[in-house]
Structures are given as C-alpha cells and as structure tokens.
DOVEXTOR-536178 format. One record per residue (C-alpha): x, y, z; chain; residue in one letter; residue number from 1. Coordinates in steps of 0.5 Angstrom, whole numbers. Layout:
X/Y/Z/A/A/NUM .
...
END
This chain:
92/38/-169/A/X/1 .
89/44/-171/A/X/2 .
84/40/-176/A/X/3 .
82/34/-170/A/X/4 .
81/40/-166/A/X/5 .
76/43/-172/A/X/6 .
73/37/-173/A/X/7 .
70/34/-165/A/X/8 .
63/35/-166/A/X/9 .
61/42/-162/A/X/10 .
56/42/-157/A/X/11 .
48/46/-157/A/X/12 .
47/52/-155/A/X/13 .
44/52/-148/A/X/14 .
46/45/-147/A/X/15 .
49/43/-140/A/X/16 .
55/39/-138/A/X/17 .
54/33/-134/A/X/18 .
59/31/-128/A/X/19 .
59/25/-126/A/X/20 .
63/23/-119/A/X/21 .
64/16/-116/A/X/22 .
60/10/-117/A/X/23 .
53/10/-115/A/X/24 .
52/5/-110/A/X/25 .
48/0/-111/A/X/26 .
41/0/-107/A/X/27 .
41/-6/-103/A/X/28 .
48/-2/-100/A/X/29 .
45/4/-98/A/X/30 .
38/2/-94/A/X/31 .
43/-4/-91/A/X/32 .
45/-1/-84/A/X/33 .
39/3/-84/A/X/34 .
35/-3/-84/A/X/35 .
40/-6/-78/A/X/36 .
39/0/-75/A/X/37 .
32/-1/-74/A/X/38 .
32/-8/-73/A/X/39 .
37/-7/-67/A/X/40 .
33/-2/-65/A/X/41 .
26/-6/-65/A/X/42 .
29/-12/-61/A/X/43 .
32/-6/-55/A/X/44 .
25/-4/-54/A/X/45 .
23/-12/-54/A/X/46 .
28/-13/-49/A/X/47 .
26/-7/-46/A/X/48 .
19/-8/-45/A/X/49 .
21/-16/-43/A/X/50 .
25/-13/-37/A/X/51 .
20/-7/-35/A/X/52 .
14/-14/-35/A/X/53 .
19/-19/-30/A/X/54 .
21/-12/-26/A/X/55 .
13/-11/-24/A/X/56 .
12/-19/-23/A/X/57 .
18/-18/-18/A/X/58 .
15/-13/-15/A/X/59 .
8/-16/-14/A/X/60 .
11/-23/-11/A/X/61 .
15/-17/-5/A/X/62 .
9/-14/-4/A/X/63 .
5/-21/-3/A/X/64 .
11/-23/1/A/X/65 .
12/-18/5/A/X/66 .
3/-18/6/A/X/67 .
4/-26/8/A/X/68 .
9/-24/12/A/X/69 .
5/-17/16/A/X/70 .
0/-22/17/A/X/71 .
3/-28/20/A/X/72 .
7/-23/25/A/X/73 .
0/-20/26/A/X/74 .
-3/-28/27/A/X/75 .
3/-29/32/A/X/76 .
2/-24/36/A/X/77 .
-5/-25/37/A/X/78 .
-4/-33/40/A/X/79 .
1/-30/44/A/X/80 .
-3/-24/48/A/X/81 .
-8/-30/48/A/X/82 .
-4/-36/50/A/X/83 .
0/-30/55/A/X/84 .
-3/-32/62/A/X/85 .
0/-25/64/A/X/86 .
-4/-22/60/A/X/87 .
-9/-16/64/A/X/88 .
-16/-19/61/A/X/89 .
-22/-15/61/A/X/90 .
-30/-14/59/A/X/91 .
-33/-8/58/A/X/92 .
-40/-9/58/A/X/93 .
-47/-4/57/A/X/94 .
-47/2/63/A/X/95 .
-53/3/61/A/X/96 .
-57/-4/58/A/X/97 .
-56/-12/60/A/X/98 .
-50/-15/59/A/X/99 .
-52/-17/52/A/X/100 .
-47/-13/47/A/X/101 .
-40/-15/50/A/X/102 .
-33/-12/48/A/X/103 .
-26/-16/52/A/X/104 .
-19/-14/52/A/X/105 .
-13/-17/53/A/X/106 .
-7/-12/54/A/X/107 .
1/-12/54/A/X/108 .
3/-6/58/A/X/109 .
10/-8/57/A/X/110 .
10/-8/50/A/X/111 .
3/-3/49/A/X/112 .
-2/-8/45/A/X/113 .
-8/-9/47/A/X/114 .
-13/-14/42/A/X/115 .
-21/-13/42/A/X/116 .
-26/-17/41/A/X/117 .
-33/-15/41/A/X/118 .
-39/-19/41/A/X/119 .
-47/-17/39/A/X/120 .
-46/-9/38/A/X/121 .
-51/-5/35/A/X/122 .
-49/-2/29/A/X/123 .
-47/6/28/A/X/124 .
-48/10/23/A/X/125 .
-42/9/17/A/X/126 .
-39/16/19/A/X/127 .
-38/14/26/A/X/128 .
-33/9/29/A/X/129 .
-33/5/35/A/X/130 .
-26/7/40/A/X/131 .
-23/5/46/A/X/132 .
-19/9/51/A/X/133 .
-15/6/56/A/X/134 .
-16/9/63/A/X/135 .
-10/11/67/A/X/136 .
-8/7/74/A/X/137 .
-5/14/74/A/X/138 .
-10/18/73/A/X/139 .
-10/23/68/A/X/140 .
-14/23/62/A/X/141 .
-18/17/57/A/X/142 .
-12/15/52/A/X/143 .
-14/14/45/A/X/144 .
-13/6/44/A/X/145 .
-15/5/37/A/X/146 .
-22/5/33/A/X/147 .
-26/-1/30/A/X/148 .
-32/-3/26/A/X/149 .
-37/-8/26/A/X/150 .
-39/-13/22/A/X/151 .
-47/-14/20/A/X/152 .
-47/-18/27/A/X/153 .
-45/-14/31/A/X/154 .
-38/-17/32/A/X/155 .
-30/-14/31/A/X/156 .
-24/-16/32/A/X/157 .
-18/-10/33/A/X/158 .
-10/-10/35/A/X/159 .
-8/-4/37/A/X/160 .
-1/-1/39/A/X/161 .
0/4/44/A/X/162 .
4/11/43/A/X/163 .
8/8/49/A/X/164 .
9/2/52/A/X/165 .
9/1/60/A/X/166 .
3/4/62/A/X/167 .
-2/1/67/A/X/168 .
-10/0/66/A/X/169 .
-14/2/71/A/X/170 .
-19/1/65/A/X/171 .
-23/1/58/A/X/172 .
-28/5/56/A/X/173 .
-32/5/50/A/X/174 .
-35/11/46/A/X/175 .
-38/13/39/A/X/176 .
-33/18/36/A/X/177 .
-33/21/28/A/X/178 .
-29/17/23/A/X/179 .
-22/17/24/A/X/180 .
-23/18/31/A/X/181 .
-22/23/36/A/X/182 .
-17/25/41/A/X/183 .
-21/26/47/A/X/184 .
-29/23/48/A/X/185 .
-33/27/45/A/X/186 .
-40/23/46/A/X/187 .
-41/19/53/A/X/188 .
-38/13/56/A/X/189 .
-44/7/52/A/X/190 .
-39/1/56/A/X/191 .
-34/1/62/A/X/192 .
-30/-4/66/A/X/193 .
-26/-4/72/A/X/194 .
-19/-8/72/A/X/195 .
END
C-alpha cells in the first residue's frame, strides 16, 4: 500500500485544484426561459397597446355620439321655440337709424330660452361682442341674456338660456359689450323693442 501511495505521480508546485460540481447545463437550456420571458413580455405590450388604441377610438365615437346627440336636442328646441305660437316674438330695431339691421327674439318664459336671429348688423371690432338684455316687466335692472357674433354679412344666430326661468320681458335690448360680455351695459342701448 505504502509503495501505490509512493508511486501516484506528485503534483507541481504552485499548481491549482480544479473542483467541478454538477453538470454544466447545456446553453440552449439556460437562455430558454429567458427567451420566453421576453417573448410573453413583447406580446403583453402588444395587447397593451392594442387595447390603449380601441379605448381611445371608443372614446371618440361617445364624444361624436354625445356631440350629434347636444346637437339634435339644440335642433329640437329651436323648431320648437319656432313652431310655439305661444312663443313671446320681438324685433329689435336700430334707435338711432332706419330699420335696416334687424334682430328677432323669440323667448320661452317658462323654461328661460330665448333664440336670436340677427340680420344686416354692422360689423364691431373682434374684442367686442354683441349682448342682448331682457328688460324685466318687473322692472329692475337689464339681465344679461347672452352674447353673439356675427358672421362677414352681418347675420347671427344665438339660443341662450336664462339663469331663471319664468321671468316676463317687458323687453330686449342690444348693447356693444367687451368680449365675454359684461353684467350690466356699459356702452349705449344701439337697438330696443317693446313687447
């Protein structure tokens, strides 16, 4: 025993031992969940992104939907306010001029609408706005009743709803106001009817 242990070949100086655990797997083995990894995480992103695009055309077809929707119920009414023979009527007419520029109103106390159609007005300059006030048969001071512009020929069309409804018109007027309008007139009464 003594001499098989003499006679094993002695290792060099300065060599290292080499230990070798386990079995090295093979590549395809180790980058094979990796790759499926990546794989499911491309797809997620694509359906990700498919369903971000189908949300978004959803969401454009409601707001055409709803847009078609403002604008028959806008359409209805106007027929209506002009189709109601109860319907209080008025044209306002320059105070100043011939009746040549031309604004009617037709107005709904009961529910506060009142729909404006102007004719032949002179055109203002763009940070100024056309506004209409109903005059109280109460009396009291001028109310606000909506703004408009007009087109290149003068015309406008307008449907305004009232803060309150049920108020009576003794009658409108027509003032030249800043843009967006002002709570009181500030500039003189260019067109007025009675009721």
């Amino acid at each position: 025993l003594l001499k098989a242990v003499a006679s094993r070949p002695r290792r060099a100086t300065g060599q290292k031992r080499v230990l070798v655990l386990g079995r090295l797997r093979p590549s395809w083995r180790t980058f094979a969940p990796i790759t499926v990894a990546a794989l499911l995480a491309v797809i997620s992103i694509g359906l990700l992104i498919n369903n971000l695009k189908w949300r978004r055309h959803y969401e454009n077809l409601a707001a055409q939907y709803q847009e078609l929707k403002t604008n028959s119920a806008l359409a209805r009414e106007v027929m209506d306010m002009i189709n109601d023979p109860t319907a209080v009527r008025m044209t306002l007419v320059s105070v100043q001029k011939a009746a040549q520029p031309q604004v009617k109103t037709v107005y709904k106390p009961e529910k506060g609408h009142i729909l404006v159609l102007a004719n032949n007005l002179a055109p203002i300059p763009d940070d100024k706005v056309y506004e209409l006030w109903l005059l109280p048969a109460a009396g009291g001071s001028p109310m606000p009743a909506g703004t408009f512009r007009i087109d290149s020929k003068g015309n406008a069309m307008m449907m305004h709803a009232m803060e309150s409804e049920g108020i009576e018109a003794r009658a409108f007027a027509i003032t030249i106001e800043p843009a967006g309008g002002s709570k009181s007139p500030t500039s003189p009464i260019m067109m007025a009817t009675a009721a």
